[in-house]
C-alpha positions as CSV (number, residue, x, y, z in Angstrom):
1,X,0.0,0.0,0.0
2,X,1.4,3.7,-0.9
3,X,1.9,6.0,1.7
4,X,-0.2,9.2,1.7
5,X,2.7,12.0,2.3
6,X,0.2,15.1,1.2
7,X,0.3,16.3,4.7
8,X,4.3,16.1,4.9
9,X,4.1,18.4,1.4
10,X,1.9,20.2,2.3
11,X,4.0,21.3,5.3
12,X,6.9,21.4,3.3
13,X,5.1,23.9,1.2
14,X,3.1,26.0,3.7
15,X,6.8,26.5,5.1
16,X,8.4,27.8,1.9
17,X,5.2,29.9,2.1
18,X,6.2,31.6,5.0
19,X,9.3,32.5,4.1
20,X,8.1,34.7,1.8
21,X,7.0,38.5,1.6
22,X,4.5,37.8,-0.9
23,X,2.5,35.1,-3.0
24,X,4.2,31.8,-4.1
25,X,2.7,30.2,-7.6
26,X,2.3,26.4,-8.0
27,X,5.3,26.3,-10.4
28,X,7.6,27.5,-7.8
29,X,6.0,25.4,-5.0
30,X,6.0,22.5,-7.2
31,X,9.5,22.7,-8.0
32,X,10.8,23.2,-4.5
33,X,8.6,19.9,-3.6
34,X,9.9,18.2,-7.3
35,X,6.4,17.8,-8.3
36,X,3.9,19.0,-10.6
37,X,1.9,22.2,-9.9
38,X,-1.2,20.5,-10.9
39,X,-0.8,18.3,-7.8
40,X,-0.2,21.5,-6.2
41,X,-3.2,23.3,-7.0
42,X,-5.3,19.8,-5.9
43,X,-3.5,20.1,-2.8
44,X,-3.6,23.5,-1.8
45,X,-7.4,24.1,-3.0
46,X,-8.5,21.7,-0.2
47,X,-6.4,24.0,2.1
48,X,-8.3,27.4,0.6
49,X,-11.5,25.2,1.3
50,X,-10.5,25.0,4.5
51,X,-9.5,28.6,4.9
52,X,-6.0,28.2,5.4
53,X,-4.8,29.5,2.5
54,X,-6.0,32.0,-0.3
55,X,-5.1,32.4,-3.6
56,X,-4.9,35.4,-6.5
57,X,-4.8,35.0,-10.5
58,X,-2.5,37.0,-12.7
59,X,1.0,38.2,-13.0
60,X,1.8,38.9,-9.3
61,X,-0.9,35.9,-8.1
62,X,-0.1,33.0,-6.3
63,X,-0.7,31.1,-2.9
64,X,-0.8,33.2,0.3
65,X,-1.6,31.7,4.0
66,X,-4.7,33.1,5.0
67,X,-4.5,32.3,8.8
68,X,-2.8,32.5,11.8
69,X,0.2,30.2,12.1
70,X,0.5,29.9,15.8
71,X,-3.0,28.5,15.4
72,X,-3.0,25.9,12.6
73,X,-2.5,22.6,13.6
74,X,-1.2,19.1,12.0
75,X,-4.4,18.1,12.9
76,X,-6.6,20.5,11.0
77,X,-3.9,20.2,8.1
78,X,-4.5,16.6,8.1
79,X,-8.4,17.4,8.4
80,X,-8.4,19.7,5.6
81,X,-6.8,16.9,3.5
82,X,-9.6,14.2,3.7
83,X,-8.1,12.6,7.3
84,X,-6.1,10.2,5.0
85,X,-5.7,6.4,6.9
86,X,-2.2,7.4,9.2
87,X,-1.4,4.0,9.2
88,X,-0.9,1.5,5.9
89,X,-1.2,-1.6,7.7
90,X,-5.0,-3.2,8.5
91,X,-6.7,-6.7,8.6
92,X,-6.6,-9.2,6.1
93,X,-10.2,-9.5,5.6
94,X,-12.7,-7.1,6.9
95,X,-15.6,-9.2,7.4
96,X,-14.1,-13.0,8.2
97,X,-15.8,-15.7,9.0
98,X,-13.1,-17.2,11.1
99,X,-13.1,-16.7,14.8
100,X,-9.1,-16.5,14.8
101,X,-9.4,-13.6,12.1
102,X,-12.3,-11.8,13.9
103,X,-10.1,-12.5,17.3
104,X,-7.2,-10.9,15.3
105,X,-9.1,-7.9,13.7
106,X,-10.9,-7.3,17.1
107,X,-7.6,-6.5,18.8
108,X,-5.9,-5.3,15.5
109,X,-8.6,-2.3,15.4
110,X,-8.3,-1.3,18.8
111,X,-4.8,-1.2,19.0
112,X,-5.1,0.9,15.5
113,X,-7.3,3.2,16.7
114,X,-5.4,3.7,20.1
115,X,-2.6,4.3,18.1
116,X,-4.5,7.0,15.8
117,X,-5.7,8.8,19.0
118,X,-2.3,9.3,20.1
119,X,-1.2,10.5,17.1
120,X,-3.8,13.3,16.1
121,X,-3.5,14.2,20.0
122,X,0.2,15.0,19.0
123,X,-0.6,16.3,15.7
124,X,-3.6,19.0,17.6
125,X,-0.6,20.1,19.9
126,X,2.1,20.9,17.5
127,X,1.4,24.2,14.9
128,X,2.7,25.2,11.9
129,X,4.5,27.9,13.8
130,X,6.2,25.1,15.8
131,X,7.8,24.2,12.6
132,X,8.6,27.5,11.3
133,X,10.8,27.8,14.6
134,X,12.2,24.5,14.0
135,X,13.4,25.5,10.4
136,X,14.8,28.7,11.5
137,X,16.7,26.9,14.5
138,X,18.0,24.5,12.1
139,X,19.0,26.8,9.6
140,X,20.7,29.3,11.8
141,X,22.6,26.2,13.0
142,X,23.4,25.3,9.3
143,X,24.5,28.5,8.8
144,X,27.2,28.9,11.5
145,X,28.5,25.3,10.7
């Protein structure tokens, strides 16, 4: 099964965002994340949905974030994006007729979804600012090297 990394770009580019004084297009987004602005423009119009960012056509247009990053959390970033599945293991058979498999799935699910708890806890408690200071820790570290 493929991973879903849209919330790890989209972080990636919400971060590039930031840096900047002014709009960022798809092109340069999608060439900073070596993809395709299409996928870009999928991605970042479920986060304008949500609010998070906003968007202008033309020759000085591009995507701006429309919010307040001490506020925005992984969590509504992963939210915004559909809540993809955070884990790409599951059961074998959904429905089984087998007691050992429904014995398996029945303690399979709740350890998932224990699991998936603690994670969106974590994600609710960290925000995009958190990982703006991160990147400018690291860089400044980078930078004296």
């Amino acid at each position: 099964m493929k991973r879903d990394s849209r919330l790890s770009s989209v972080l990636h580019a919400l971060l590039h965002m930031s840096e900047q004084d002014g709009p960022v297009t798809s092109e340069v987004l999608a060439d900073c994340m070596r993809t395709n602005p299409v996928v870009v423009r999928r991605t970042m119009g479920l986060l304008r949905k949500a609010g998070y960012v906003s968007s202008a056509k033309g020759h000085a247009g591009g995507w701006t974030i429309s919010c307040d990053l001490e506020k925005l959390t992984l969590r509504q970033l992963h939210e915004a994006l559909g809540e993809p599945a955070v884990f790409a293991i599951g059961n074998r058979t959904e429905t089984p007729d087998c007691l050992v498999e429904q014995s398996v799935n029945a303690i399979l699910d709740e350890t998932f979804a224990e699991a998936e708890a603690l994670l969106l806890n974590r994600f609710a408690a960290i925000t995009l600012a958190d990982l703006a200071r991160e990147f400018t820790s690291r860089h400044k570290r980078y930078r004296e090297g």
